[in-house]
FIDO-684139 format. One record per atom (N, C-alpha, C): residue in one letter; residue number from 1; chain; x, y, z. Coordinates in Angstrom, 1 decimal. Example, Ala and Ser with C-alpha at 12.3 -4.5 7.8 and 13.67 -1.06 7.14 Angstrom:
BEGIN
ATOM   kolvo   tifi   nudren       c1       c2       c3
ATOM       A      1        A     13.2     -5.7      7.8
ATOM       A      1        A     12.3     -4.5      7.8
ATOM       A      1        A     13.2     -3.3      7.8
ATOM       S      2        A     12.8     -2.2      7.1
ATOM       S      2        A     13.7     -1.1      7.1
ATOM       S      2        A     12.9      0.0      7.9
This chain:
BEGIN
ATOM   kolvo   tifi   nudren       c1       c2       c3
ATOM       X      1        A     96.8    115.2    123.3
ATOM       X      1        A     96.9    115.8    124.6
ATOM       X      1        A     96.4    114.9    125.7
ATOM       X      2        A     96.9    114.6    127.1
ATOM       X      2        A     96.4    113.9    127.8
ATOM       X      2        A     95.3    114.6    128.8
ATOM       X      3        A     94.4    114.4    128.6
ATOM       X      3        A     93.6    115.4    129.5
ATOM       X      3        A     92.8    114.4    130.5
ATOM       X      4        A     93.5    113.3    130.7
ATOM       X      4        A     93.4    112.7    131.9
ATOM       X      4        A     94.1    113.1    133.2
ATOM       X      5        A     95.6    113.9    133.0
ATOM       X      5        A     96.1    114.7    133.7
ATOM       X      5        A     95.5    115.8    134.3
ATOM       X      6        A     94.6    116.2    134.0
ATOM       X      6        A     93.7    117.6    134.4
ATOM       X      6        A     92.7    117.8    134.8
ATOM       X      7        A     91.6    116.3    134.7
ATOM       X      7        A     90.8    115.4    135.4
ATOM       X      7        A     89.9    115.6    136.7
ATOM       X      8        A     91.4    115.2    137.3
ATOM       X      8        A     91.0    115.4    138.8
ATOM       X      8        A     91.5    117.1    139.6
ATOM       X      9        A     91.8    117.7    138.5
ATOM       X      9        A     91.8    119.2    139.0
ATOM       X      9        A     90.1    119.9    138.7
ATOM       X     10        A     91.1    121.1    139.6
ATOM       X     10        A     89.7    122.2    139.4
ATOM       X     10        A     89.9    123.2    137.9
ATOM       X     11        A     91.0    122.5    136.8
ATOM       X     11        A     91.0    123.3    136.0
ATOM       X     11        A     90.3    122.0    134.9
ATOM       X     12        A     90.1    121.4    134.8
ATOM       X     12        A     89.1    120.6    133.9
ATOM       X     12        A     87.9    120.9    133.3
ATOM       X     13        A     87.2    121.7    134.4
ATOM       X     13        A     85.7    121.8    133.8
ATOM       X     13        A     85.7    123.3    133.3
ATOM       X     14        A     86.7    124.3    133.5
ATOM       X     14        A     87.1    125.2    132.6
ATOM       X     14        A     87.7    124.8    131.4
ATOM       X     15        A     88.6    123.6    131.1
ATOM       X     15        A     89.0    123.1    130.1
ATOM       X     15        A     88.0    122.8    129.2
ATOM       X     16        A     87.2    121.8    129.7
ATOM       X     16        A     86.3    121.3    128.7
ATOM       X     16        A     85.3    122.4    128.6
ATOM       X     17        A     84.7    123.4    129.0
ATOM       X     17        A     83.9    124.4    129.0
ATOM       X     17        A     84.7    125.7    127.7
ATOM       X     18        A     86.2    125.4    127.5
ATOM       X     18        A     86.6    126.4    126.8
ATOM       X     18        A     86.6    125.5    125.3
ATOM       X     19        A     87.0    124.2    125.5
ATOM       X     19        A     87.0    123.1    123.9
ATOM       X     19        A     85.9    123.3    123.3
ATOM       X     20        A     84.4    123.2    124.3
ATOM       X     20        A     83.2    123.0    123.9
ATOM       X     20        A     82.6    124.4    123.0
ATOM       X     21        A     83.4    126.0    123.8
ATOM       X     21        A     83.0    127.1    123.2
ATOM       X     21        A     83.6    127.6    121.8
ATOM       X     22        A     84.9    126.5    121.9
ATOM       X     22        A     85.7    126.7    120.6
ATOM       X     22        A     85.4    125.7    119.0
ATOM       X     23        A     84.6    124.8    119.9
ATOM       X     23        A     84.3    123.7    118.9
ATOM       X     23        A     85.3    122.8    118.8
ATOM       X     24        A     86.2    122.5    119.8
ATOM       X     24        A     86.8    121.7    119.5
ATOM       X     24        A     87.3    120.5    120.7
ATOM       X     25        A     85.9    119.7    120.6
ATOM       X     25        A     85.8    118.4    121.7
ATOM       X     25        A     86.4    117.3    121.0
ATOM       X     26        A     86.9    117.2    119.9
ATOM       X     26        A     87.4    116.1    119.3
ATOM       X     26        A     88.1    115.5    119.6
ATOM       X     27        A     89.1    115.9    120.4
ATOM       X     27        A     90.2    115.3    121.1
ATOM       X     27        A     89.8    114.5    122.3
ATOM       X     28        A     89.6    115.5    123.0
ATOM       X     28        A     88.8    115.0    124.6
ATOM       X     28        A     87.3    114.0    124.1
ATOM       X     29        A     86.2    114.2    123.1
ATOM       X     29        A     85.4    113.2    123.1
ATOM       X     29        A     86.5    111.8    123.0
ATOM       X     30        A     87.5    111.7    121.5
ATOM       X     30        A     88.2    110.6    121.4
ATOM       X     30        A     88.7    110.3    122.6
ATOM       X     31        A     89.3    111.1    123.8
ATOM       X     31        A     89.6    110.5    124.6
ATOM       X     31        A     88.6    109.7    125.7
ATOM       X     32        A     87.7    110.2    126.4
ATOM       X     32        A     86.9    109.8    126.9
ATOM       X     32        A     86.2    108.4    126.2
ATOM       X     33        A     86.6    108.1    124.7
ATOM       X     33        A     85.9    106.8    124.4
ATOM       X     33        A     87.2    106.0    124.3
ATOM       X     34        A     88.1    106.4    124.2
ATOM       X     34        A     89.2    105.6    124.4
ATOM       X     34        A     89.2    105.0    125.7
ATOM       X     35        A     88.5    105.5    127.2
ATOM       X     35        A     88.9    105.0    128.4
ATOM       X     35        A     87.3    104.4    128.3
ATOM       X     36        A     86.8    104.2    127.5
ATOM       X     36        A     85.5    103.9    127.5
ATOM       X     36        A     84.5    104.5    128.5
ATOM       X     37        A     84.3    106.0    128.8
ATOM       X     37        A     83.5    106.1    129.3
ATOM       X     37        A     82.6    107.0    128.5
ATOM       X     38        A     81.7    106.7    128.2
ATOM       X     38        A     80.6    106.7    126.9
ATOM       X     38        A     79.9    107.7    127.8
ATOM       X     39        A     79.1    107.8    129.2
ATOM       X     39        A     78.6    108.6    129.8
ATOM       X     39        A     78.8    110.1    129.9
ATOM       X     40        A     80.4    110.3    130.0
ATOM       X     40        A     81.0    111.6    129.6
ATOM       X     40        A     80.9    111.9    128.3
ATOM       X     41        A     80.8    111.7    127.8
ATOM       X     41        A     81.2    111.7    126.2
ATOM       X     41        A     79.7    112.0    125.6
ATOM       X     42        A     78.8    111.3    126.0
ATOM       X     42        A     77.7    112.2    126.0
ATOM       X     42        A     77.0    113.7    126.7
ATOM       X     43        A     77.5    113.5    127.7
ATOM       X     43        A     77.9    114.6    128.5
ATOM       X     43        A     78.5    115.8    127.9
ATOM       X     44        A     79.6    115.5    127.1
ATOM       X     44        A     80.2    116.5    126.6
ATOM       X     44        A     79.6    117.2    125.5
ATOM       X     45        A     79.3    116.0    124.4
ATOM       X     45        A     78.1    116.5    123.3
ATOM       X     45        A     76.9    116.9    123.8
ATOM       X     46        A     76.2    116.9    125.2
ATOM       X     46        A     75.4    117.6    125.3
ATOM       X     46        A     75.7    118.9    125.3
ATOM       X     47        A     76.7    119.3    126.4
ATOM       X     47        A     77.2    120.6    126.7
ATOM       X     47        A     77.3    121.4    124.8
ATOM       X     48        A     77.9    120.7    124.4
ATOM       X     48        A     78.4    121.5    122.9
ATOM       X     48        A     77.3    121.7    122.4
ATOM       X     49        A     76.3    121.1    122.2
ATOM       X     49        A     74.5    121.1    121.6
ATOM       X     49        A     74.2    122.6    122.4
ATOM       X     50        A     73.9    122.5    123.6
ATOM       X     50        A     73.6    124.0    124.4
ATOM       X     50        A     74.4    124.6    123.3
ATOM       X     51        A     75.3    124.9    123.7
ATOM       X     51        A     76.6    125.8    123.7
ATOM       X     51        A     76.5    126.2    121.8
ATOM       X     52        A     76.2    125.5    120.6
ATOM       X     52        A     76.0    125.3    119.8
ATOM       X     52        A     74.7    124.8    118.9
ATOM       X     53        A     74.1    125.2    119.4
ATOM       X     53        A     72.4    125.0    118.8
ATOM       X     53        A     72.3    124.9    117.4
ATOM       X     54        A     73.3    125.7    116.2
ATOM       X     54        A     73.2    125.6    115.2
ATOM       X     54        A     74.4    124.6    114.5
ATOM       X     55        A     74.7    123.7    115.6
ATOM       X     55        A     75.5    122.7    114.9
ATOM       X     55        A     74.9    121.7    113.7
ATOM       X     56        A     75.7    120.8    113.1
ATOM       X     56        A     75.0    119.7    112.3
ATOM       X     56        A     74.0    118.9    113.1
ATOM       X     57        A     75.4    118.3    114.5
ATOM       X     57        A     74.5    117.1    114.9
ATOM       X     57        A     73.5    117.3    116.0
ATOM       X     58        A     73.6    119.0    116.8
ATOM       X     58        A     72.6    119.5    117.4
ATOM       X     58        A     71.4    119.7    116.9
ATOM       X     59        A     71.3    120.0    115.2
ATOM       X     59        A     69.7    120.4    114.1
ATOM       X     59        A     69.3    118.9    114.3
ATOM       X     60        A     70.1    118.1    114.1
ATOM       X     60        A     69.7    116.8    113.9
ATOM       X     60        A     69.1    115.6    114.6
ATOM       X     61        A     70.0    116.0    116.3
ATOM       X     61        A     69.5    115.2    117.4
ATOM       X     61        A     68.1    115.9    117.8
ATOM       X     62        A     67.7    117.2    117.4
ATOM       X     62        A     67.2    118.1    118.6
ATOM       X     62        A     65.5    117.2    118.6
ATOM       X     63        A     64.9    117.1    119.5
ATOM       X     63        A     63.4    116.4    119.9
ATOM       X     63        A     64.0    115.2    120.1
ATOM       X     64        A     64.7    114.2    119.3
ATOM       X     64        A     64.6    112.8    119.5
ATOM       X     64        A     65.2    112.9    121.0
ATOM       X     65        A     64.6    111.7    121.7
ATOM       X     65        A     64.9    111.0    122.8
ATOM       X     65        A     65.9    109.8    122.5
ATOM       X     66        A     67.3    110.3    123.0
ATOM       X     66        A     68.2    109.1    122.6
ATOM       X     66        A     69.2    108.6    124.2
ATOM       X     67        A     69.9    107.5    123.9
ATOM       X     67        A     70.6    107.8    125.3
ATOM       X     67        A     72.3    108.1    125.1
ATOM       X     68        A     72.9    107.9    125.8
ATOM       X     68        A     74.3    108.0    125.7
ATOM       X     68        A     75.2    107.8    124.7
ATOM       X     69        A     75.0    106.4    124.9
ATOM       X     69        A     76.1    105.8    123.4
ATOM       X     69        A     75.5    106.4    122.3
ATOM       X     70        A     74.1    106.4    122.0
ATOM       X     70        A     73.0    106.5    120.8
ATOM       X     70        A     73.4    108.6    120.5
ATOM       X     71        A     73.4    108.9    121.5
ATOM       X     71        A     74.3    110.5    121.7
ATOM       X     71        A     75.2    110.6    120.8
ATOM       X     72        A     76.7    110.1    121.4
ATOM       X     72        A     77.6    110.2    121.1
ATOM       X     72        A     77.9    109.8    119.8
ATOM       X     73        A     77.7    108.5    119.0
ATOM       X     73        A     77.6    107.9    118.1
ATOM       X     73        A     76.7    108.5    117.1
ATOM       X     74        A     75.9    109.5    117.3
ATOM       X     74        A     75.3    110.3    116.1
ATOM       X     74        A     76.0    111.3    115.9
ATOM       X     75        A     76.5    112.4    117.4
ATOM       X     75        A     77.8    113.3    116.9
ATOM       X     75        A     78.9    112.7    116.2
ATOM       X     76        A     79.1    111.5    116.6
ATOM       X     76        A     80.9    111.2    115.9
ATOM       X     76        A     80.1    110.8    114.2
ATOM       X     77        A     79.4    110.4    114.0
ATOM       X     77        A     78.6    110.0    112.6
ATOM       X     77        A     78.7    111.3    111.7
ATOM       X     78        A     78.1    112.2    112.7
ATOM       X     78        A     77.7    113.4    111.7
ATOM       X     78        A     79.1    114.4    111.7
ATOM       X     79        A     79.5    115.1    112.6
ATOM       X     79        A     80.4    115.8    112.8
ATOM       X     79        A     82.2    115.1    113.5
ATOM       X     80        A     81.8    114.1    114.0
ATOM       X     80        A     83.5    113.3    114.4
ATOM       X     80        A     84.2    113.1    113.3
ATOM       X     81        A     85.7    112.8    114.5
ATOM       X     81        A     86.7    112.5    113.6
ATOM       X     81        A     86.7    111.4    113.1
ATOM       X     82        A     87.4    110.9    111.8
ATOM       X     82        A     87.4    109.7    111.7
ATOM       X     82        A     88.0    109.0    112.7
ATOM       X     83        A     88.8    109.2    113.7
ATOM       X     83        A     89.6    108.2    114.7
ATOM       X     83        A     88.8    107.8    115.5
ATOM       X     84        A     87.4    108.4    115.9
ATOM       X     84        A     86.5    108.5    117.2
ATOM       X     84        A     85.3    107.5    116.1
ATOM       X     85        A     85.4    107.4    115.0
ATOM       X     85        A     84.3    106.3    114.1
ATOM       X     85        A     85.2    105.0    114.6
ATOM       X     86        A     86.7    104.5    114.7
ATOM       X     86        A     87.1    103.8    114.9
ATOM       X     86        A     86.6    103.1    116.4
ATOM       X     87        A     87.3    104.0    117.2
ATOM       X     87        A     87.2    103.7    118.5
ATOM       X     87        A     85.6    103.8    119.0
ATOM       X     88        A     85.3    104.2    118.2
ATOM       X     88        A     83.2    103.8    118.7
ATOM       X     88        A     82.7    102.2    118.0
ATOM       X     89        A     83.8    101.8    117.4
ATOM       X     89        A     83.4    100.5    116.1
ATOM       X     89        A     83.8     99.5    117.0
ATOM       X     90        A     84.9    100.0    118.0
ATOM       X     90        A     86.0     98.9    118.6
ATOM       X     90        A     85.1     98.8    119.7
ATOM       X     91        A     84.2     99.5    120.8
ATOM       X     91        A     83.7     99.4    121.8
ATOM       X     91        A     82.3     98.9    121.6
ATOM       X     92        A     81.6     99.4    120.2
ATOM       X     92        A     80.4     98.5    119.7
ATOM       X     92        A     80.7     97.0    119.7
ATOM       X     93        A     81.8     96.8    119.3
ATOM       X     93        A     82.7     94.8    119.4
ATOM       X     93        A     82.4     94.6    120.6
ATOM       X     94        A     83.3     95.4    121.5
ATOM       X     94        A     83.1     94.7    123.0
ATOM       X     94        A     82.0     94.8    124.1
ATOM       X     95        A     81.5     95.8    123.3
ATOM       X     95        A     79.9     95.5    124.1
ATOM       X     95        A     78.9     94.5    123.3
ATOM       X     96        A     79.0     94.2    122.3
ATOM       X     96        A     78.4     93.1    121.7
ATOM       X     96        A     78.7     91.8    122.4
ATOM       X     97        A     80.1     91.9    122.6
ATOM       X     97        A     80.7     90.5    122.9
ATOM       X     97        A     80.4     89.9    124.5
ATOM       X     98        A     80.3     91.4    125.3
ATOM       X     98        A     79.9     91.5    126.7
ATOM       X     98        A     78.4     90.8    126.7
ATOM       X     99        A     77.8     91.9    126.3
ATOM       X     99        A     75.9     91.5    125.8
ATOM       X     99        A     75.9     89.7    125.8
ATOM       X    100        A     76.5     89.4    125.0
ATOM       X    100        A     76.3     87.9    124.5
ATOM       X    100        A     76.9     86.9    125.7
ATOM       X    101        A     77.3     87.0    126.5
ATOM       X    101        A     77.9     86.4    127.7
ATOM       X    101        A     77.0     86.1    128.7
């Protein structure tokens, strides 16, 4: 789905507000790391943690103090798709490669 089309409307934050109540951000997290924005993406897994307190990676983040990437990357570990393990491996590369510059 492209849900960069829906973005800059006012039906987006009902979109993502209905994925997150259905359990199903997997599309939209993969998307948001595909444009690399890691910020939303933890954003989103926060919302789903609220919204889902008795999830895997909600039991498991809950107390630790993490940040964004460190977020996201433990949801897509515990509960992601395999395609969102990819595209978090490919942006780990290029922020490595950034870092080192």
């Amino acid at each position: 789905m492209c849900y960069d089309v829906l973005h800059s409307t006012c039906h987006y934050g009902g979109m993502v507000y209905y994925l997150a109540t259905r359990q199903r951000i997997d599309g939209l997290l993969l998307s948001m790391l595909k444009i690399k924005s890691i910020e939303d993406g933890a954003n989103l897994v926060r919302l789903y943690h609220l919204l889902h307190p008795e999830s895997e990676s909600a039991k498991a983040i809950k107390g630790k103090d993490t940040g964004d990437a460190e977020l996201v990357k433990f949801h897509v570990d515990i509960q992601g798709p395999d395609r969102a393990h990819h595209c978090l491996e490919k942006l780990e590369t290029k922020q490595i490669a950034f870092d080192s510059q």
